[in-house]
N, C-alpha and C positions, 0 to 999 in steps of 0.2 A: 632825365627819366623820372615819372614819378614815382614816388616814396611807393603807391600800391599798388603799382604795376610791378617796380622791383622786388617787393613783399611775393607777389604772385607769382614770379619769373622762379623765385630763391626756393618757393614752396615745391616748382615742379621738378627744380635741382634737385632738392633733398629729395624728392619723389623717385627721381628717377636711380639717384643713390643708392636710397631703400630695397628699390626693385632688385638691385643686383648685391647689394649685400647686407641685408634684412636678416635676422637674429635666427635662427631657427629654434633656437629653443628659449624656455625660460631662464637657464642658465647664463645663456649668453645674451640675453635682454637683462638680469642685474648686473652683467659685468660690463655691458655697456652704460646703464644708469650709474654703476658705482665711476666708472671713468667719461664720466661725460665730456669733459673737458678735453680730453685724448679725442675724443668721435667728431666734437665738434670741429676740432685742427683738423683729422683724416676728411670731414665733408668741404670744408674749406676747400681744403687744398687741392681736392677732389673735380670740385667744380671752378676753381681756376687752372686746374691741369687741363678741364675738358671746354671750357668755354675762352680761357683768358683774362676770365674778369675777377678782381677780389671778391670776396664776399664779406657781409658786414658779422661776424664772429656772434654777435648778442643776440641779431634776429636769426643764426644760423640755430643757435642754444634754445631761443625759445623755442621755432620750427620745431626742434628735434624733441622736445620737454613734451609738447604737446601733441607729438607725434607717437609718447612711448604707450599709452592709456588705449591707444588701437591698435598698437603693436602686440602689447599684452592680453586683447581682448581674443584678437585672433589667436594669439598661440594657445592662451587655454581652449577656445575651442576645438583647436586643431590637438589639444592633447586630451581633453575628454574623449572628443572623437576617434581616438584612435584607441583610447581605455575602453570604449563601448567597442572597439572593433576585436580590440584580444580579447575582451570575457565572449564577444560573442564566438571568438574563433576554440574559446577553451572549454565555453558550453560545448560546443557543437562537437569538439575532441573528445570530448566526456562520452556525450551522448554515441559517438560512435563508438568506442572502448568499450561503453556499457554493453552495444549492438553483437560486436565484436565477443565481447565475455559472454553473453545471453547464446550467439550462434556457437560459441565451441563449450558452451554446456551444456548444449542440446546435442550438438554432435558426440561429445562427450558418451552424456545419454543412451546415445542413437548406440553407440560401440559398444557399449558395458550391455545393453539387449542383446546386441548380435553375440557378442560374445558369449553370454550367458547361453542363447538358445544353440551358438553350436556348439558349448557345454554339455550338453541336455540332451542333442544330438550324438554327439561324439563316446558321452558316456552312455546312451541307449543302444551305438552301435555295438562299445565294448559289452555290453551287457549279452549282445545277440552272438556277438563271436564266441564269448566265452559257451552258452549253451548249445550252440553249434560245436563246439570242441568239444562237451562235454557229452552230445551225443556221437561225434565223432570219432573219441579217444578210441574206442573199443578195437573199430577199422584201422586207427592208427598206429595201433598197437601191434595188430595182426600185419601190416602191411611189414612196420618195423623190424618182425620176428622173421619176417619173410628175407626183408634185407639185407640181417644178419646171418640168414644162414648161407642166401646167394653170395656175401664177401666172404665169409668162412670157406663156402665149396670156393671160389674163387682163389681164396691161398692158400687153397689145400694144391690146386692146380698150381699157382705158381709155382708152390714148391717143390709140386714134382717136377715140372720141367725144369726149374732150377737144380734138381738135383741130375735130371736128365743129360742139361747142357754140363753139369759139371763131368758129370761119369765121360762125355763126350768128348770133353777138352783133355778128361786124362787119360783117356785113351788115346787122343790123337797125340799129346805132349807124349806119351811111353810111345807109340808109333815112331813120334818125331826123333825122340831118343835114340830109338833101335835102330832108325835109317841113321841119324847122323854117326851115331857108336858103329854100325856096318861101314857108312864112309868112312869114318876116321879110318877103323880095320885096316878096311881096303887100301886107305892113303897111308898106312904105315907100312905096310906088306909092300906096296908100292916102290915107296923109300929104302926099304930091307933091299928089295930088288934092282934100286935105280943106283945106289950104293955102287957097285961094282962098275958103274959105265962113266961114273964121275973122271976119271982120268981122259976118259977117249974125248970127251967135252970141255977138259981144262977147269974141272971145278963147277963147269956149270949145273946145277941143279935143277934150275927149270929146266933146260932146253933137253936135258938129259931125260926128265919123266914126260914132255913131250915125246921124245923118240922112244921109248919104254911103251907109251900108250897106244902113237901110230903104229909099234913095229905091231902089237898085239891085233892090233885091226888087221893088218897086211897079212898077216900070219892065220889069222882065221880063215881067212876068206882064200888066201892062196895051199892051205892045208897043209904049213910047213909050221918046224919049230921055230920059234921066238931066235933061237940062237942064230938058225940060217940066214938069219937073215941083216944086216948093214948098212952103213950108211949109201957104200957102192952099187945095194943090189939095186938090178934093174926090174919094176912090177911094168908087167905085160899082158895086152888080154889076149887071152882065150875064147873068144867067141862066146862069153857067158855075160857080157857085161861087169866081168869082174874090176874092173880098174873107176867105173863108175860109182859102184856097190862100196867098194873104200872109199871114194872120195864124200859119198854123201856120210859114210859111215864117222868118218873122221871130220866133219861139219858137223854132226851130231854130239859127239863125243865131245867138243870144246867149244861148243852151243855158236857155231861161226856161219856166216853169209856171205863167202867170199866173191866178189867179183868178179863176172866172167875175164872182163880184161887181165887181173891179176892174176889169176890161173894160167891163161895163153902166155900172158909175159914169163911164167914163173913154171910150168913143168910143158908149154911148146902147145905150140897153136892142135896138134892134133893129138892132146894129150890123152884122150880115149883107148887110143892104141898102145898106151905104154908111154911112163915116167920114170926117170930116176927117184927114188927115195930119198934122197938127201935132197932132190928139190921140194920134193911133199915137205918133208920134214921143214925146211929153210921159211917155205909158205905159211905152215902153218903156224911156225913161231914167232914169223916175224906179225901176222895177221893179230895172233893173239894180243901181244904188250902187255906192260904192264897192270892192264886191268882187270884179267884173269886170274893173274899168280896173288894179285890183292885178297880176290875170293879165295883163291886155296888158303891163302895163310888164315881168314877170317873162321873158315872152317876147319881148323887144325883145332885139335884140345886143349882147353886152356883157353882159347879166345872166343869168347861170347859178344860180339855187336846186336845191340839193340836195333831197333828198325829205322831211329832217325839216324845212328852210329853210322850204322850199312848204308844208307843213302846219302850220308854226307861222304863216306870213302870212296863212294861208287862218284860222285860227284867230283872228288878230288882227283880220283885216279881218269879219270876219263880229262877233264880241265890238263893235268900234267902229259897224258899221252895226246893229247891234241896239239899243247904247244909245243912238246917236240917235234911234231911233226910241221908244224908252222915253226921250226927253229927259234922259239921263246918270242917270236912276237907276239905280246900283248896285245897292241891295237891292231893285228890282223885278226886276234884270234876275238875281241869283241866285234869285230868286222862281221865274221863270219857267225856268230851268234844272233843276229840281224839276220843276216842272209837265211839261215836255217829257218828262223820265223817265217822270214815272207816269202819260200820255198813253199811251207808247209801249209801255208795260209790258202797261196794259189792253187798248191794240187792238191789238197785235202788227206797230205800226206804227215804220219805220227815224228814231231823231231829228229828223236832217236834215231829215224831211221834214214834222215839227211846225214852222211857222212862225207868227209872230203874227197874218198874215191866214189862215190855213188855216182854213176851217170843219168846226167836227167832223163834220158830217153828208155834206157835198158834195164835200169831198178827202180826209178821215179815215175817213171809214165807220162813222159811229157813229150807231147808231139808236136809241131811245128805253131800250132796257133797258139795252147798251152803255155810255150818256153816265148812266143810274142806279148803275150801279158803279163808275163813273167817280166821281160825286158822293161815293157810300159813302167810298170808298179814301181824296178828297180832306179826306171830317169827321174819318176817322180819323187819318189823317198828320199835316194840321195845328191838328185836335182845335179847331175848327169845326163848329157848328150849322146845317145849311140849313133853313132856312124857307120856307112856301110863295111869299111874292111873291122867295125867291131864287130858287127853280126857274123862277117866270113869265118874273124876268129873263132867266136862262139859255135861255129854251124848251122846257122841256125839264117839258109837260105834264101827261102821264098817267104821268110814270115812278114807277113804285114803287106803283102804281094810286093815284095823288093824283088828286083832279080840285081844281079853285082855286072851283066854282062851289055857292051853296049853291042852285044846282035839279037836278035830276040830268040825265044828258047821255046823250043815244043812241047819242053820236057814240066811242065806246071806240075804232077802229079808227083814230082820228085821230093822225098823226103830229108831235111839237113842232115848228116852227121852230127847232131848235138853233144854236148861237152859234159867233163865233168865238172862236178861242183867246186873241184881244188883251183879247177881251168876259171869257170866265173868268179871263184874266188879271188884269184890273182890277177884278173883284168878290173873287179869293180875294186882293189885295194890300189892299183896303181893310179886309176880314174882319180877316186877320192884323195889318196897324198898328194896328188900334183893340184 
């Protein structure tokens, strides 16, 4: 090969060298001139790694010597170039900063007018309120005078009816006084009276001013003394309705609602015509309970119950004579607390007045289709099946057009026997434990 062909061959080696690792800056074009010697072993090595062939180290040196003089030309121009390119990128930074400062001093400007003239505004409205007030004042004044005297008459008025309702209240509190001071009276004279029949009772003191107060009803109405009369006498009517006339009389007297049924059971199905008194008696003490004799004692002297007092006793004593009567079950007796609800809910009937003798039909008012939503409500709630021989139990026939008979029946118009409350009670508690 000749010597200038080799020469031209080495030149476009190192050319192509250059192209891919060419100095990028002046920094690194003196640290390649201070190591030349180093550059020229990496272009060697370089171009026998890529071609296979030595290279001659001296003409690689010179190559590169006379290669730095346009390496160097370029980068300064390539670094002017780019010093012309920041001043022009830092003018042009300036000049918009300056645009920048120039538009928010003008705006600036622009806001310290507005502000100023709704200054000028604001303070020429003040100016117009004030002499508006100040031909105003006069009216204002007058209107004021008026005001004051409409709140004065005003609690001149509350006052009197404030003293109105006061005179009210102590008149009714001395009212209230004189009745409860004549009951006591009466319940101590009572007592004086009930005293003496304490032995024929064994001590017993309620049951005794029970019989003290029916014998006085008996005794009015039959026109005979208190004395004549005993636990053995027999009251009978006379064609006057007298036997009636006592019973409501003494339903009165111990504020009671006794149930037809428990009346038949307890002084005989034709008890119009005449009762024993000792069943009168026996009925009405047993009807009463506990929650009556609570109120006597509450109104005896000396004992004063506040309003929540008296509804919490009235709440306890009714809770206690309930579970007795449910023999202390608990979980019957919130059973039927339930039950009293959605009695009440469906027949638009007041709680108090669900009790465990009520019968749905005879004190409740529930008639055959009535006591079938009744039933509905109660499988739904406590998600319970009625069955026919439950309805037979219930009474509660044709409701829901069941009939229990497999012949058919003419009798559609027939009313059930419906139950009492104590009866559904203890069919949905058996339901629900099992």
């Amino acid at each position: 090969m000749s010597s200038d062909y080799e020469l031209q061959v080495l030149k476009v080696a190192i050319q192509h060298y250059f192209n891919k690792f060419s100095p990028a800056s002046l920094a690194e074009l003196q640290q390649l001139e201070e190591n030349c010697d180093l550059t020229v072993w990496k272009v060697a090595t370089w171009i026998y790694q890529e071609s296979g062939h030595p290279a001659d180290f001296s003409r690689v040196r010179d190559i590169i010597q006379a290669r730095i003089p346009n390496i160097k030309s370029r980068l300064l121009a390539e670094q002017k170039r780019k010093e012309e390119a920041e001043a022009r990128r830092r003018l042009e930074q300036q000049r918009q900063a300056e645009a920048k400062a120039e538009a928010q001093r003008i705006l600036e400007q622009k806001q310290r007018e507005e502000a100023e003239k709704a200054h000028r505004l604001l303070e020429q409205k003040r100016q117009e309120e004030l002499e508006a007030q100040r031909i105003l004042e006069p009216k204002r004044k007058e209107k004021a005078e008026a005001q004051r005297l409409l709140e004065e008459k005003r609690l001149q008025e509350e006052e009197r009816q404030r003293l109105l309702i006061k005179q009210r209240q102590e008149e009714e509190e001395a009212e209230a006084r004189r009745i409860l001071e004549e009951k006591q009276r009466k319940e101590a004279e009572i007592k004086v009276r009930v005293a003496p029949l304490l032995d024929q009772f064994q001590g017993n003191e309620k049951k005794a001013t029970v019989f003290f107060k029916v014998r006085q009803i008996v005794a009015k109405y039959l026109d005979l003394d208190d004395e004549d009369i005993n636990t053995s006498f027999e009251i009978e009517d006379n064609e006057g309705l007298d036997t009636v006339y006592i019973f409501e009389d003494v339903e009165e007297e111990f504020e009671l609602e006794i149930p037809d049924e428990e009346v038949d059971q307890k002084l005989g199905r034709y008890w119009q015509l005449g009762f024993s008194f000792d069943n009168l008696l026996n009925l009405v003490y047993e009807q009463l309970g506990d929650e009556y004799f609570q109120y006597e004692e509450a109104e005896k002297p000396g004992v004063v119950l506040d309003e929540k007092q008296q509804q919490e006793a009235e709440f306890r004593a009714k809770k206690i004579s309930l579970l007795e009567q449910l023999e202390g079950n608990q979980k019957k007796f919130d059973l039927f607390l339930e039950l009293q609800q959605i009695i009440g809910e469906e027949g638009g009937i007041e709680q108090e007045d669900i009790q465990l003798n009520a019968h749905l039909s005879h004190d409740l008012g529930f008639d055959d289709e009535g006591a079938s939503r009744l039933i509905v409500t109660i499988e739904e709630l406590f998600k319970v099946e009625v069955f026919s021989d439950d309805l037979k139990q219930l009474g509660i026939y044709w409701a829901r057009g069941w009939t229990f008979s497999s012949e058919p029946s003419d009798n559609n118009d027939h009313q059930g026997e419906l139950c009492l409350v104590r009866e559904l009670l203890d069919w949905l508690y058996s339901r629900v434990e099992a």
